[in-house]
Structures are given as C-alpha cells and as structure tokens.
N, C-alpha and C positions, 0 to 999 in steps of 0.2 A: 143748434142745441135746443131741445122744447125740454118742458116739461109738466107736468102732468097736473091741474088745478081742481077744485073742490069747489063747487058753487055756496054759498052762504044764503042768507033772508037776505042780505044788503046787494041791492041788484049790479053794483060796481067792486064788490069787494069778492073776492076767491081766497081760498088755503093756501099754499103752495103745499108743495110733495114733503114738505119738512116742515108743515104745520101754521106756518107765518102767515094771516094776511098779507096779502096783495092786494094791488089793483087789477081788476080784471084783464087779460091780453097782457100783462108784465109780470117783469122781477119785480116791481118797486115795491117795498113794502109799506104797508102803512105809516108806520112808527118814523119815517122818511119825510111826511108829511106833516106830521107833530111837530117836528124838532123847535126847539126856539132857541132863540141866537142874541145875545145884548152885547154890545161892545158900547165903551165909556171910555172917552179920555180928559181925564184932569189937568185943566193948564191954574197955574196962579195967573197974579194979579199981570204979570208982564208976558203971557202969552205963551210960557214953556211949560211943556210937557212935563209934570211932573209922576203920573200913573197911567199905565192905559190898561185895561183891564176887560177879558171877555168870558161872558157866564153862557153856556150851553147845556140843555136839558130838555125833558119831554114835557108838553102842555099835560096837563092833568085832563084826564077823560073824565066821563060822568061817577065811573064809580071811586074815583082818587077826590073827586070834587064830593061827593057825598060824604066818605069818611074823611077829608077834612072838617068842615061842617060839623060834623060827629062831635072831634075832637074840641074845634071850638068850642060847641054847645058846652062838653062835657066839662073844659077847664083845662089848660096844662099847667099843673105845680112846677115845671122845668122853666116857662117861661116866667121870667121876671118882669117882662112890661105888663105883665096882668095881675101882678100883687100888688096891692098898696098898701 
C-alpha cells in the first residue's frame, strides 16, 4: 500500500495525500513525535498508593509558544495567581 507524499522546505518532513505531515518514506506523522506523556504516583507517609494520575498532550510548537508569551505579556483577568 503506497502513497503518494508532497515534499516541504523541511528536508525530512512530506504532506501525506490527506494533508498531514509526515516523515519522509512513512506514515508517521509528525504530531506523533510531539506527544508528551506524565505519569505521577502519590503514596503517603506509609508507602500506599493513594493517586495515580497520567496527563497526555501536544508540546507546544513555536507558534503556541509565541501566543502564549502574548497572553502572558498581555495579562489574564481569569487567572487568579496574577491578581493581588
């Protein structure tokens, strides 16, 4: 099963036929490669298990990391660890 890729400026990175970076010569998508992954387990003081807990999501690229930045500069009235 092939299919059919779109070169880009990035010399390892292609379209796929439905628009998604790739990595050059695969399916794998970029966004594959972002992913981040946190796993945390809570014990008390005697060693049990009381939480375990896992956060998964995408690394912020440069233009998620610029408009945050933004926002910071800008102020958020929602957050409340910034009013005093």
């Amino acid at each position: 099963m092939g299919f059919a890729c779109l070169k880009t400026t990035y010399e390892h990175i292609e379209l796929s036929e439905h628009g998604s970076p790739v990595i050059s010569g695969t399916n794998m998508k970029i966004t594959e490669l972002v992913l981040a992954k946190a796993e945390i387990v809570w014990q008390n003081q005697d060693g049990v298990t009381v939480m375990e807990s896992v956060l998964t999501g995408i690394l912020p690229g440069v233009p998620e990391r610029e408009v945050m930045m933004a926002m910071i500069a800008e102020g958020d009235p929602t957050n409340k660890l910034t009013q005093k």
